[in-house]
Phi, psi and omega in degrees: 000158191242102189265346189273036160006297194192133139312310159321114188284136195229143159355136156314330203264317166281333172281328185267042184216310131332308177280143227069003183225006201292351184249045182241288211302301181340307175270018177065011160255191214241274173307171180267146174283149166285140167222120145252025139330139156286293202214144177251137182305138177205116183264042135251093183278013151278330175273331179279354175272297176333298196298310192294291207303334186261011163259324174306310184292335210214306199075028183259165190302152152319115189280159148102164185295158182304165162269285167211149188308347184260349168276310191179166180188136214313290163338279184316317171314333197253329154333282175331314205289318211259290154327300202310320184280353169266328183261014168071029192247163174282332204208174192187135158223132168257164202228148180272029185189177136272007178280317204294284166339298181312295203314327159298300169319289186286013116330313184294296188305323186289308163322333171257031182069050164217096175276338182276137174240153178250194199155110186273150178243170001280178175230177164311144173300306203282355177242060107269316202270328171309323180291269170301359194260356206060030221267310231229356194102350186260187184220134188245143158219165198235142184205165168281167210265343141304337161271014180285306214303344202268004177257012187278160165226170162315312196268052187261163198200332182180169193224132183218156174211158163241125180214139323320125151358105160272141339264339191302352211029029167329139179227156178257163159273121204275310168328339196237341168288347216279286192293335162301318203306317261357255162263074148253097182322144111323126150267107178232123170282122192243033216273318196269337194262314179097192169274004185306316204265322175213174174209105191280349184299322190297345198241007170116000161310191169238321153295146174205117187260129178238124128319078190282009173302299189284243194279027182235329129312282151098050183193359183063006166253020209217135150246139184184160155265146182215131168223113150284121161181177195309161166282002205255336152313331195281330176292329164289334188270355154261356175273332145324296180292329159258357151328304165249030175047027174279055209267166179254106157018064190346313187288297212284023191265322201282314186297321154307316175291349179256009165247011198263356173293335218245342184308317175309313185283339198263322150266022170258323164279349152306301202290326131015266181285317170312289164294353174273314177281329168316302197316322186268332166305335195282320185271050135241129207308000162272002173237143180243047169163140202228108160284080235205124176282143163297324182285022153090221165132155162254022160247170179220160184221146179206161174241152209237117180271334156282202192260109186281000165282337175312308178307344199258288181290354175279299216293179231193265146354282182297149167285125187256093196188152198260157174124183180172172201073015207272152131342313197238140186272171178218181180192134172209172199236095146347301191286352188274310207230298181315318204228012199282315129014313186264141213273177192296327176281317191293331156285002175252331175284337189278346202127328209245097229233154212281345183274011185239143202223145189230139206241132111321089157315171185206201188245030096013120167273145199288346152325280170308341182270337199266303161355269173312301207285324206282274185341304205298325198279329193284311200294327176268009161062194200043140174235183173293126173307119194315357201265344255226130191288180180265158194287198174263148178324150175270165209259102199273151194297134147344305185286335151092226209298352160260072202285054178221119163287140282191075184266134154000127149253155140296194153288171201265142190294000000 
């Protein structure tokens, strides 16, 4: 497939309508085609001997018809072709997860001996605990983002953060983390901001990790992973994935690349609502604290002078469910489900405090969404104590309800 289109540099908003499809009018469809073949026929098992060998060897895509679905497949290919090019990347290899990602990473690493992670919290519950559990062999140590260089070792194999922060949304500076890593990767999980709102590769990552389960689906029915990064990382990381079979679906290969047209517009009106229900959570005497990134966004995180399971069991609209970046907003209590998997200290030092509750915004109107939340807020009772300052503002985008920056492009890949 021909993914170099044009020189000309084009809109975010155009790439992500486009990329992965340029060669379909050539073949004379509209849609992208589904291919769910397992394995493809071939009566030359000498060229196909040829072919298996020079992936073994290289981990580069296969010229020529597939072979078999756990090497690659035409769909999932175009997904990939189609990410890598919205994050400004050489490559994109998917996962039937995004755990299923990570878990590919640190393997490609552990695999050259660098077994060591260096790591800012909080992180997603489930890569803190992949982390920290040893499941894979690796060793973590955790710092503030001013302690990495001094926590790299010889065997440091990566370096990782998330920004904005699941759930607290905490954000790092990727440039300046960048530059602690020295040669080291950057891992930056880009799963909450997408590349609508940043590209972290632009900022000295090396990596870029997504949940594609979450706003790169964007509809709550697809599970999936993703790593933006060189090809020449991309070649180890496919040669994992068929090693350990985490391979992504075709249908669900098909569903990403048809959410990732639509990812511009589904966040600039999330992120909308989002920052707008930040503003009124912060002045209201039932919250005593309010989270919101300066780079915008469609989640909010809040803290409850009341019983935040109550808020949970009141909305009635909103999804009281774990997961996030759907259409239809959602909400849960971190310390119950996201994060519960991470221990009681280590999750109260990061932030994530038994009173903090974290909202999806959705496409919803925020009339209504404020509604369900107002209701919700009265059913778990207590407001701020009158003796108690009022909390701080939430830290809402420069730009105000149009919380999505627009990134740079070169030419289009």
């Amino acid at each position: 497939m021909n993914t170099d289109a044009s020189t000309t540099p084009r809109a975010l908003a155009t790439e992500a309508v486009h990329a992965g499809r340029e060669d379909l009018a050539a073949l004379g469809v509209h849609s992208v085609p589904l291919d769910l073949s397992t394995t493809y026929p071939s009566y030359d098992s000498r060229a196909e001997a040829a072919r298996i060998d020079a992936f073994a060897a290289t981990g580069a895509r296969p010229e020529g018809p597939p072979v078999y679905a756990r090497l690659d497949n035409p769909t999932t290919a175009r997904f990939e072709d189609g990410l890598a090019r919205l994050e400004g990347a050489e490559s994109a290899v998917a996962f039937a997860s995004g755990m299923a990602a990570l878990s590919a990473v640190l393997l490609a690493r552990a695999s050259a001996g660098l077994r060591h992670v260096v790591a800012v919290r909080p992180l997603y519950g489930c890569s803190d605990h992949l982390l920290n559990a040893g499941l894979l062999g690796t060793e973590v140590t955790f710092v503030e983002p001013d302690g990495i260089a001094d926590a790299i070792r010889p065997d440091t194999g990566l370096v990782m953060v998330e920004t904005p922060a699941n759930p607290t949304l905490a954000e790092v500076d990727i440039r300046a983390v960048a530059r602690s890593c020295g040669q080291v990767p950057l891992l930056v999980d880009n799963t909450f901001a997408t590349p609508v709102l940043q590209r972290p590769q632009e900022q000295g990552a090396a990596i870029v990790l997504h949940s594609a389960t979450k706003y790169l689906g964007g509809h709550g029915d697809v599970l999936g992973g993703v790593v933006a990064c060189d090809e020449e990382f991309a070649r180890t990381l496919r040669q994992v994935r068929f090693a350990t079979g985490g391979v992504l679906h075709p249908l669900a290969g098909y569903l990403l690349l048809r959410g990732l047209s639509t990812l511009p517009v589904r966040m600039r009106a999330q992120s909308a609502t989002a920052a707008e229900l930040a503003r009124r959570l912060a002045a209201d005497p039932r919250v005593a604290r309010v989270h919101y990134p300066k780079l915008g966004g469609a989640m909010v995180a809040f803290e409850v002078y009341g019983d935040p399971h109550a808020v949970i069991a009141g909305v009635r609209l909103i999804t009281p469910a774990v997961s996030l970046g759907s259409v239809d907003s959602l909400i849960q209590h971190p310390a119950s489900i996201s994060h519960r998997i991470v221990a009681e200290g280590d999750r109260r030092s990061a932030g994530v405090g038994d009173r903090l509750l974290r909202m999806s915004a959705g496409l919803e109107d925020v009339e209504d969404l404020w509604r369900d939340l107002c209701e919700a807020l009265s059913a778990a009772g207590a407001a701020r104590p009158v003796s108690l300052p009022a909390p701080a503002p939430a830290h809402l985008p420069a730009h105000g309800r149009d919380a999505v920056a627009r990134p740079q492009r070169s030419a289009a890949r």
